[in-house]
C-alpha positions as CSV (number, residue, x, y, z in Angstrom):
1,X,262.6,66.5,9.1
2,X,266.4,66.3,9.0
3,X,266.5,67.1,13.0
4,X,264.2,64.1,13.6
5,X,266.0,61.5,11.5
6,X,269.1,62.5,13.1
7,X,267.4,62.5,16.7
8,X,265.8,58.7,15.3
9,X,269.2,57.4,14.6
10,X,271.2,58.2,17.6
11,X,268.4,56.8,19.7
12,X,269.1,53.4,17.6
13,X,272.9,53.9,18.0
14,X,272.3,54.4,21.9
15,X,270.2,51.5,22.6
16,X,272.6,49.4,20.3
17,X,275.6,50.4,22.8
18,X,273.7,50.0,25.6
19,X,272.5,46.7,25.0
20,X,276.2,45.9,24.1
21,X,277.0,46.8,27.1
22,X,274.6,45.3,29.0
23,X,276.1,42.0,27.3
24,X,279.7,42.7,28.1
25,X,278.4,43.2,31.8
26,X,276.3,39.9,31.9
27,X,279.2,38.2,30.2
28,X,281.8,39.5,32.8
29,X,279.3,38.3,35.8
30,X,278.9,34.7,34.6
31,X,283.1,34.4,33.8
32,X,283.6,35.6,37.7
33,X,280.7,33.4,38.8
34,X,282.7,30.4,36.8
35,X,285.6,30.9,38.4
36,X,284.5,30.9,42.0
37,X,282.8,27.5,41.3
38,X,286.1,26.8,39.4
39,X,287.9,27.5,42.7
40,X,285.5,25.7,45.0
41,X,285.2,22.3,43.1
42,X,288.9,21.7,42.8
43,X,288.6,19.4,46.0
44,X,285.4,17.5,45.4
45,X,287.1,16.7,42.2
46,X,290.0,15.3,43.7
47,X,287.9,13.6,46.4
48,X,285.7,12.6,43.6
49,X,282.8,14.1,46.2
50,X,280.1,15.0,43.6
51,X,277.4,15.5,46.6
52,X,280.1,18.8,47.6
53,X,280.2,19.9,44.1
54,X,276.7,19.9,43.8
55,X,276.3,21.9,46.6
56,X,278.3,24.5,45.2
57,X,276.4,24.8,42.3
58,X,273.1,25.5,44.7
59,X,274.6,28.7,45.2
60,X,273.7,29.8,41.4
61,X,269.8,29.9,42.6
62,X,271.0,33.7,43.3
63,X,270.9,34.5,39.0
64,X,267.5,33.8,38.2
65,X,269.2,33.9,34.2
66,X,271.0,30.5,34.9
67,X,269.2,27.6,33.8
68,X,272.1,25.0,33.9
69,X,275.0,24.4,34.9
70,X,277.3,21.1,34.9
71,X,280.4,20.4,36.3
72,X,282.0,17.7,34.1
73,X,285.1,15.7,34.8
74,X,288.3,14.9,32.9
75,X,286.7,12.2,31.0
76,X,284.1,14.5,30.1
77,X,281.4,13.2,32.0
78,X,278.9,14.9,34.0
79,X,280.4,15.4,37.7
80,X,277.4,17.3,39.2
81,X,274.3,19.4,38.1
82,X,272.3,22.1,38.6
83,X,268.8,23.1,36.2
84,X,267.0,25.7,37.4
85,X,263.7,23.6,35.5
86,X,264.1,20.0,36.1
87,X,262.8,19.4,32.6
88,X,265.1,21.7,31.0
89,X,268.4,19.5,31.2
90,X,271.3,20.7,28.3
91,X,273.9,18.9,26.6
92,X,276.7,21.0,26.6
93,X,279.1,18.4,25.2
94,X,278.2,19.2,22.3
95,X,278.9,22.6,22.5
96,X,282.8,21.8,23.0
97,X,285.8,19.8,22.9
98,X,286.3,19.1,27.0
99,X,289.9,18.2,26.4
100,X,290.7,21.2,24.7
101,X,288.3,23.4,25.5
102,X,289.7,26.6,27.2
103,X,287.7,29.4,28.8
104,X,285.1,31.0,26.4
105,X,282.1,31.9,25.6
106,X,279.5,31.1,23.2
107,X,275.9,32.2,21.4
108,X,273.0,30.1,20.6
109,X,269.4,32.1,19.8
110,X,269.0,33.4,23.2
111,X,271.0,31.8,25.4
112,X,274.8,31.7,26.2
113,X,277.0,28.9,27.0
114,X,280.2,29.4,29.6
115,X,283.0,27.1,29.9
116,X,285.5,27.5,32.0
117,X,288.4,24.7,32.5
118,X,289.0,23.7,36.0
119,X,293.3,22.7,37.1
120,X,295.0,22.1,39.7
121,X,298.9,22.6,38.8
122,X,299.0,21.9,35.6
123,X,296.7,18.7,35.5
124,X,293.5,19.0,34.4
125,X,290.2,17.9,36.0
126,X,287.4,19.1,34.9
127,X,285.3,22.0,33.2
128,X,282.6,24.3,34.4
129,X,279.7,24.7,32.2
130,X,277.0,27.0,32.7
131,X,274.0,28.3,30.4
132,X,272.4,31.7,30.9
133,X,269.4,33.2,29.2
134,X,269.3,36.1,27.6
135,X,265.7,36.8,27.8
136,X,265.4,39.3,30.6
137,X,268.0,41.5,28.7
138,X,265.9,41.2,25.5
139,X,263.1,42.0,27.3
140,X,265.3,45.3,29.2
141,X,266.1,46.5,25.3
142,X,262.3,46.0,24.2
143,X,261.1,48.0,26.5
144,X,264.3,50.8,26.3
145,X,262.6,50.5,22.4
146,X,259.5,51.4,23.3
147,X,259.7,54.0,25.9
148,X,262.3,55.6,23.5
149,X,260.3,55.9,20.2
150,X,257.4,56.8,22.6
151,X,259.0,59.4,23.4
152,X,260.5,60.8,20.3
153,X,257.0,60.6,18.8
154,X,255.3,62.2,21.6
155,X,258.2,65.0,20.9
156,X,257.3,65.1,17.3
157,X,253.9,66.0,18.3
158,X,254.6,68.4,20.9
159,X,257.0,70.3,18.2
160,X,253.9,70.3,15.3
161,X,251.4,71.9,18.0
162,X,254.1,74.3,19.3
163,X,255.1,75.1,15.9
164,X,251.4,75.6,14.8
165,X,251.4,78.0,17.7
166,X,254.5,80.2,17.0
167,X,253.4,79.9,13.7
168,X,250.6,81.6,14.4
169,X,252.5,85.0,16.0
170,X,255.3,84.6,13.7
171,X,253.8,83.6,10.0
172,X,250.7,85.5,10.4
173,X,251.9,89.0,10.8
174,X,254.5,88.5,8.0
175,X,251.5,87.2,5.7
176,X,249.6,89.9,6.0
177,X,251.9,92.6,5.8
178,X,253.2,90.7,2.2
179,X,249.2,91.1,1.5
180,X,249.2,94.8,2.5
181,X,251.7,95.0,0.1
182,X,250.2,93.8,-2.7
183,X,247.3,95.4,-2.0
184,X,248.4,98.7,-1.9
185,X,250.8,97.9,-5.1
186,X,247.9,97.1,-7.0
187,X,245.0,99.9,-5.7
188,X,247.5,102.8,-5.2
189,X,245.6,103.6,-2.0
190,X,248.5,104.6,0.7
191,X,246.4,105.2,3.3
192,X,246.1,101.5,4.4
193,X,247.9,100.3,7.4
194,X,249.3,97.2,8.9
195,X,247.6,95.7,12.4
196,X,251.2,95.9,14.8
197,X,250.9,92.4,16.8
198,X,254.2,92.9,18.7
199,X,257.1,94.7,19.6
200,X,259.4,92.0,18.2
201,X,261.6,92.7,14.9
202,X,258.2,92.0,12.9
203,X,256.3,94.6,14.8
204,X,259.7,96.9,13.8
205,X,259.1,96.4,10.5
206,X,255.5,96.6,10.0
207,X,255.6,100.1,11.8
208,X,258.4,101.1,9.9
209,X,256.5,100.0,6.6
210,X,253.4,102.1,8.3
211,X,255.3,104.6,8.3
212,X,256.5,104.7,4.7
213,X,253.1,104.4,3.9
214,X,252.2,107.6,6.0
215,X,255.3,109.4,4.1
216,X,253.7,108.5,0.4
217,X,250.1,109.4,1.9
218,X,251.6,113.2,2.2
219,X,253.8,113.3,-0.4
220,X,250.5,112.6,-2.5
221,X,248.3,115.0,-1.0
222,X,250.3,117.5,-1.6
């Protein structure tokens, strides 16, 4: 019981790490996605070109886990979009302070909210905002859930039937030489024997108790 709970409890802590890691990895991929659109809407900012900046944000069809993402200018209003869903629009002002707001990250139920400030020496001119779902990583760790427990209980049952099975070869010859035993203690009659089922340390001792037997059987007859 011990070895399973033990086996039940690292699997938790392993799927917990992985899914954090799987996280830190999504995380990293958005912030480096940020910063090339960042990098690339520096001059329709300046040019005040939102048609260009919009364009770059077409690129973010690649992530099917992006549903939004806005570029906002200085002012804090929206420059350019991108929603994956037309009907699924965001407000991501409310999620930050665009004067202030530096790069981060943040958490709401299953999404998560990227804002990264876009400069151009010093002076600032904008943010990039983008929204990612988390779904298809909640969905990777349900199914980790699953085939994990699905296979520690399919391990649990293997280990009861091949436990029933050594049982049988290992319990069963020790039984009945503990039965001999008491059979002979109680009837006095030494000349019964115990069946030898292997060669093992069990099949030792039951000869070797056969034996002892066979010594007492002459000693009486005598």
């Amino acid at each position: 019981m011990t070895s399973f709970i033990v086996v039940i409890v690292s699997a938790i802590i392993y799927l917990a790490l992985d899914f954090s890691i799987m996280k830190a990895d999504k995380i990293k991929s958005i912030k480096s996605i940020s910063k090339v659109i960042r990098t690339n809407t520096i001059s329709p900012l300046l040019f005040d070109d939102a048609d260009a900046a919009a364009e770059t944000l077409l690129d973010l069809k690649s992530d099917p886990d992006i549903i939004n993402a806005y570029i906002l200018d200085e002012k804090g209003e929206v420059f350019a979009t991108y929603n994956k869903n037309t009907n699924q629009k965001v407000d991501f002002i409310k999620f930050m302070d665009v004067k202030s707001a530096e790069s981060n990250t943040k958490k709401e139920k299953n999404s998560l909210y990227f804002f990264n400030k876009i400069e151009q020496q010093n002076e600032f001119l904008g943010t990039v905002c983008i929204k990612t779902s988390l779904d298809n990583l909640y969905n990777q760790l349900y199914k980790k859930i699953k085939w994990t427990f699905l296979i520690i209980l399919a391990s649990i049952i293997l280990s009861f039937i091949f436990a029933s099975i050594f049982q049988k070869y290992i319990s069963r010859p020790i039984l009945n030489l503990v039965g001999l035993m008491e059979k002979v203690s109680k009837t006095k009659d030494f000349s019964l024997r115990s069946t030898e089922y292997s060669k093992d340390e069990i099949g030792v001792l039951t000869k070797e108790f056969n034996q002892l037997l066979e010594q007492i059987q002459k000693h009486d007859d005598y």
